[in-house]
C-alpha positions in Angstrom: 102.4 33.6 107.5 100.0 34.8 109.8 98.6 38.5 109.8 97.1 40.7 112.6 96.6 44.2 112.9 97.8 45.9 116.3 97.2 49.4 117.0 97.5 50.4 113.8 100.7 48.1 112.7 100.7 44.8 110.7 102.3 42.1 112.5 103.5 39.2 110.1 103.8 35.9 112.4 105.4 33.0 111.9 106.7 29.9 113.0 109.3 27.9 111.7 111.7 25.3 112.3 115.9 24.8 113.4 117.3 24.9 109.6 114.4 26.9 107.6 115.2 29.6 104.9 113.1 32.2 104.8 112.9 35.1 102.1 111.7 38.5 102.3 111.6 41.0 99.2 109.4 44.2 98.3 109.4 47.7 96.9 108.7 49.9 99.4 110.7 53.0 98.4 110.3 54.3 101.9 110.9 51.3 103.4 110.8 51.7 107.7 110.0 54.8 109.5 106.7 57.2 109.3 106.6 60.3 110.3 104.0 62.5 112.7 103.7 65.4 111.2 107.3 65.8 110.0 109.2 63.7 113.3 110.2 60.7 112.4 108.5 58.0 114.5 111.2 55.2 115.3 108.4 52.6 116.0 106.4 52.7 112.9 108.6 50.8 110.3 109.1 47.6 109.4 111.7 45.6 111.9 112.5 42.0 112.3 111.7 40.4 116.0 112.4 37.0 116.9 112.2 34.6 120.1 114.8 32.4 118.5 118.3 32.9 117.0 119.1 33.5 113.1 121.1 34.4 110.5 120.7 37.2 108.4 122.0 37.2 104.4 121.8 39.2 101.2 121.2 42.5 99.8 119.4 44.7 101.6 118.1 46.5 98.7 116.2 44.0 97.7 114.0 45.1 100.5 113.5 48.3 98.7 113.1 47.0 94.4 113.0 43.9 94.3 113.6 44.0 90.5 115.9 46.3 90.4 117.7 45.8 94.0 121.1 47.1 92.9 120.2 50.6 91.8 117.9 51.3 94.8 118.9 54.1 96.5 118.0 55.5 100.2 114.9 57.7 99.2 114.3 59.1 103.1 116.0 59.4 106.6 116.1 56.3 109.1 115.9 53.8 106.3 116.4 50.9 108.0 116.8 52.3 111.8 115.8 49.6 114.3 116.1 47.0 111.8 116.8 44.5 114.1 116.5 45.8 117.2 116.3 43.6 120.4 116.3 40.5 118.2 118.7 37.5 118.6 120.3 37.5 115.5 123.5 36.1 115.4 125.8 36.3 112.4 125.3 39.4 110.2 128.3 38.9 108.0 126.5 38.0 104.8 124.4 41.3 104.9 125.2 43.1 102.0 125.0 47.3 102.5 126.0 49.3 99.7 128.4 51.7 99.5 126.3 54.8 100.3 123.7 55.6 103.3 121.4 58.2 104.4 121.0 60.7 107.7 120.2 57.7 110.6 119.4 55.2 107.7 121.5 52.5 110.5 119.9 54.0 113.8 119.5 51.1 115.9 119.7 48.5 113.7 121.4 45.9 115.6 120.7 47.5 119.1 120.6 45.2 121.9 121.0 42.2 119.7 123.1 40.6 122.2 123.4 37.1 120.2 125.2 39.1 117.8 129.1 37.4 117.0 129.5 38.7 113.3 128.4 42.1 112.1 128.0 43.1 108.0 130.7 45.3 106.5 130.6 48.8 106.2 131.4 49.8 102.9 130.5 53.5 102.7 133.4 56.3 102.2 131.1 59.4 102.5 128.6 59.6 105.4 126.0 61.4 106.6 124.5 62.9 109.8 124.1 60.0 112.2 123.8 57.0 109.7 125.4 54.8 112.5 123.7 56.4 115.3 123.8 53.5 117.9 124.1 50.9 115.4 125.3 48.4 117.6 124.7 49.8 120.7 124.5 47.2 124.0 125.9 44.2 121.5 127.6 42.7 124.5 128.8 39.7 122.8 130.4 41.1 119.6 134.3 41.4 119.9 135.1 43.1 117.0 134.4 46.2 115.0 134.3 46.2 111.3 136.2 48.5 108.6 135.5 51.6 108.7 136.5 53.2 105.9 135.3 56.9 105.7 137.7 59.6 105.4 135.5 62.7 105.4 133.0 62.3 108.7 129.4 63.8 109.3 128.0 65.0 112.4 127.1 62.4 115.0 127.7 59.8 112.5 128.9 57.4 114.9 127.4 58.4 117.9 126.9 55.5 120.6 127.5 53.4 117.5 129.2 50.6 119.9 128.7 51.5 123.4 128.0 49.1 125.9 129.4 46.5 123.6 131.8 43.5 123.9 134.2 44.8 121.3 137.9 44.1 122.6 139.2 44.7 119.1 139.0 48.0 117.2 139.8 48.9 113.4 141.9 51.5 112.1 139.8 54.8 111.7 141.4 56.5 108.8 139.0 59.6 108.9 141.6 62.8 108.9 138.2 65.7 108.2 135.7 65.6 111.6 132.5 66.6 111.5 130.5 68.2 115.1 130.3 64.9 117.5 130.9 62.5 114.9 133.3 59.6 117.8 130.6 61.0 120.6 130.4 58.0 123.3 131.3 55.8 120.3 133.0 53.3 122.8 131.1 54.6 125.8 131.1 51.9 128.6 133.0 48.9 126.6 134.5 47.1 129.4 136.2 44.2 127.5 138.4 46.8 125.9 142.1 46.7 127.5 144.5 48.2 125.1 144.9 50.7 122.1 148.3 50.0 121.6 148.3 50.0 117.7 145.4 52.2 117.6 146.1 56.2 116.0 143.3 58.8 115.7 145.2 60.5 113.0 142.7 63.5 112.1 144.5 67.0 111.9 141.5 68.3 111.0 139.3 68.5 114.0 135.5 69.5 115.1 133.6 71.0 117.8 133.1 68.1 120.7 134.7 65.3 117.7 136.0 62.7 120.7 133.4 63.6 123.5 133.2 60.7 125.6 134.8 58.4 123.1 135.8 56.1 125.5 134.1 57.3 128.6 133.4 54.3 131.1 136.0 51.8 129.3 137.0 50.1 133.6 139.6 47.9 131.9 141.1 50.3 129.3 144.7 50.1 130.5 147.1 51.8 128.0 146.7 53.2 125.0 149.3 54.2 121.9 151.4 57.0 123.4 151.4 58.8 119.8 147.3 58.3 118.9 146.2 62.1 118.7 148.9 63.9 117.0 146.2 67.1 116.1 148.6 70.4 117.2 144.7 72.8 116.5 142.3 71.8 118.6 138.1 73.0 118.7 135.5 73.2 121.2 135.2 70.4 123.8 137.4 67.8 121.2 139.1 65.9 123.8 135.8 66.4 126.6 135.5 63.7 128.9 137.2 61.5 126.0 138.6 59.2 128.9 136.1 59.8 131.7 136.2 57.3 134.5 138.6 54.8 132.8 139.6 53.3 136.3 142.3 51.2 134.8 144.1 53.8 132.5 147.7 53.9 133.7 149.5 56.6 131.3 147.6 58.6 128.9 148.7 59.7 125.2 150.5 62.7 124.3 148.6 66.0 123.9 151.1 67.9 121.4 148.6 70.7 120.6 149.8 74.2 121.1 146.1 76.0 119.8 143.8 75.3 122.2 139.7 75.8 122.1 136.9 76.2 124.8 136.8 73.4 127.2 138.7 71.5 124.8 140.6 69.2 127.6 138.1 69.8 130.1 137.2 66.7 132.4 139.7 64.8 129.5 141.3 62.2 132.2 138.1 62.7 135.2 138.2 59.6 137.7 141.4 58.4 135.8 142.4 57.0 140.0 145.8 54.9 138.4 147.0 57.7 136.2 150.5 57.9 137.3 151.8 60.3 134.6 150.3 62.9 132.8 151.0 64.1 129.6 152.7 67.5 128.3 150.6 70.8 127.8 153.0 72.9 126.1 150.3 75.3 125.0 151.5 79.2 126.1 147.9 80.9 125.2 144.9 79.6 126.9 140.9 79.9 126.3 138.2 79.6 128.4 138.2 76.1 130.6 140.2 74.3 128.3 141.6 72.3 131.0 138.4 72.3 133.5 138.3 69.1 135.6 141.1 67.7 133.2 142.8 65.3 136.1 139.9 66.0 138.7 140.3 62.6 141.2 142.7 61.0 139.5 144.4 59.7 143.0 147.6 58.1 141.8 148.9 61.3 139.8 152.1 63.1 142.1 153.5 64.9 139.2 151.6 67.6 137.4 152.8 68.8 134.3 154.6 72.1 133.8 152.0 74.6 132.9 154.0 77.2 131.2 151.0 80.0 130.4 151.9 83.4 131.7 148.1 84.8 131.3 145.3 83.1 132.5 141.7 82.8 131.2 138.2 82.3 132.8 137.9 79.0 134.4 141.2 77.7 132.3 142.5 75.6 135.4 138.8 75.1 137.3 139.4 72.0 139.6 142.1 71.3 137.1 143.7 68.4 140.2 140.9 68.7 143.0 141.0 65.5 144.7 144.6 64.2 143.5 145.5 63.5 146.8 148.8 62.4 146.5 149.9 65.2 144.2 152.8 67.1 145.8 154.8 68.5 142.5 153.3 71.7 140.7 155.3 74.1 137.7 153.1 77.2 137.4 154.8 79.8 135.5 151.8 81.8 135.5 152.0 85.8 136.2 148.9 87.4 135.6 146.3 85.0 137.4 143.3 87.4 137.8 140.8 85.8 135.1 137.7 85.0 136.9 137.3 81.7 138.2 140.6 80.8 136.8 141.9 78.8 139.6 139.2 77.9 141.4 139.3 75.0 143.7 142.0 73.9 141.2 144.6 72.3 144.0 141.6 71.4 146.7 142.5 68.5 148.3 146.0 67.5 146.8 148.7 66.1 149.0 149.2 67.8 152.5 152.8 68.3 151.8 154.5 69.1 148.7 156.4 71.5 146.2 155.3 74.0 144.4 157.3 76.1 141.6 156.8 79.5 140.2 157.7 81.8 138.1 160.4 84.0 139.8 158.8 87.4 138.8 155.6 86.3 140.3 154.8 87.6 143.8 151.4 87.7 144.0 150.1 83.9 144.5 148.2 83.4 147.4 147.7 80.5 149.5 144.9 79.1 150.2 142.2 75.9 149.6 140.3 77.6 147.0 142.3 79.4 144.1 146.1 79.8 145.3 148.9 77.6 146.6 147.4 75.0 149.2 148.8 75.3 152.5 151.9 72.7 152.9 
């Protein structure tokens, strides 16, 4: 092998041939990423590049003790982040990982690779913050996910971790305890997926943002399992922006939860243009823009869903439909609408003609393009 120094880094060349084996093995405790002055630099470990495609094998550990590969441990943050990044490795399914990990200790690791077909199994049950922090991120030509089997989440731990990938296929994800962001944009712009049919979110146990964006972007997502969030308690921006802009969506999955958060639903089914039917929202007590945005442009909707609440809160139904412009059928039981911002802009631009229902004690609405009953 050949060695140069480069700002500062040691760059190990070589060249080899179609068929050659090639062995790496150390103790480096530490293994990939520096710090300046306590920030982990990303671009100052040890990472595999190649102008060629390969194979990766073995345990990783062995990268760590050599002589005693399997009880090294993870002895800092972003172990072996960036691994492989922008490489052209192509199967990854003899990889060894053991069965624990460390905060971002997969950060990158396969990012970009986009020769990859087969990734390494993920045996770890208990996670931590961000270990597969956009793992696989832009891995256009992988089709499936692997196991995952955690049940107890941490926060952001699979952030990104496939987005922009090729994965039509996706694994159970038996997790039922969430931690803050832990699905954020985990699917985020996979176009080859087309169906959840089979798949079930079955977490009761939700967190703050858990789903943000989960499958945001997904143009050829069509249906999905009608039964796949079952939580009744929801948090903070759970469900926000969860199906953002998924152009083919057609019906979306029940919504059974009577305790509502903060923006919980808010911008939930945004740009969904061939919803045709919306789910139920039987909750009676609202919070604060839990259904912001929720259906904003989705232009096949005509149906809205009953909305049963007799109190409103601030911003609870902000731009809830603007732009469904074939909407003509609304159910607002509300009678005490005065909550700022409540129904702001919330039927702009529906249908010019239509129905709309209220509760018969209420004589107050008013009509008009902004926050009452659109004229028509």
């Amino acid at each position: 092998m050949t060695l140069a120094e480069d700002n500062g880094r040691y760059i190990w060349s070589e060249t080899i041939n179609n068929g050659d084996i090639i062995k790496f093995r150390g103790n480096n405790a530490y293994y990939a990423y520096g710090t300046n002055s306590g920030t982990p630099n990303l671009y100052n470990g040890c990472v595999f590049k190649s102008t060629g495609k390969f194979n990766v094998c073995g345990d990783i550990r062995t990268l760590l003790n050599v002589n005693n590969a399997l009880n090294a441990t993870y002895q800092t943050n972003y172990t072996f982040a960036g691994l492989f990044k922008d490489s052209k490795v192509v199967n990854a399914n003899d990889l060894l990982l053991p069965n624990f990990v460390s905060k971002y200790c997969y950060d990158e690791m396969f990012m970009n690779c986009v020769e990859l077909l087969d990734n390494p199994e993920l045996p770890a049950t208990a996670l931590s913050d961000g270990c597969y922090y956009n793992m696989f991120y832009g891995c256009s030509n992988m089709p499936f996910t692997p196991e995952l089997p955690a049940t107890y989440l941490a926060e952001s731990c699979y952030y990104q971790m496939f987005a922009l990938s090729g994965v039509s296929e996706l694994r159970n994800l038996p997790a039922d305890y969430l931690q803050n962001k832990c699905y954020d944009h985990m699917f985020y712009n996979c176009n080859n997926l087309t169906s959840l049919g089979e798949f079930v979110l079955p977490a009761t146990h939700l967190a703050t943002y858990c789903y943000q964006y989960m499958f945001a972007q997904c143009q050829n997502l069509a249906n999905v399992n009608r039964n796949m969030l079952p939580a009744t308690s929801l948090k903070t921006g759970c469900y926000q922006s969860m199906f953002d802009t998924c152009r083919s969506l057609v019906a979306s999955p029940e919504l059974p939860a009577t305790n509502l958060a903060q923006a919980c639903y808010a911008n939930m089914f945004y740009y969904c243009v061939a919803l045709t039917t919306a789910p139920e929202l039987p909750a009676t007590t609202l919070f604060r823009t839990c259904y912001s945005n929720m259906f904003a442009n989705c232009d096949s909707l005509e149906r809205a869903p009953i909305l049963p609440a007799a109190t409103l809160t601030q911003g609870c139904y902000n731009q809830m439909f603007i732009y469904c412009h074939k909407l003509n059928t609304v159910i607002c039981l509300a009678t005490d609408i005065s909550a700022s911002s409540a129904l702001n802009y919330w039927l702009s631009d529906v249908a010019a003609e239509g129905t709309f229902y209220k509760n018969p004690e209420m004589t107050s609405w008013p009509t008009d393009s902004v926050s009452g009953v659109p004229t028509g």
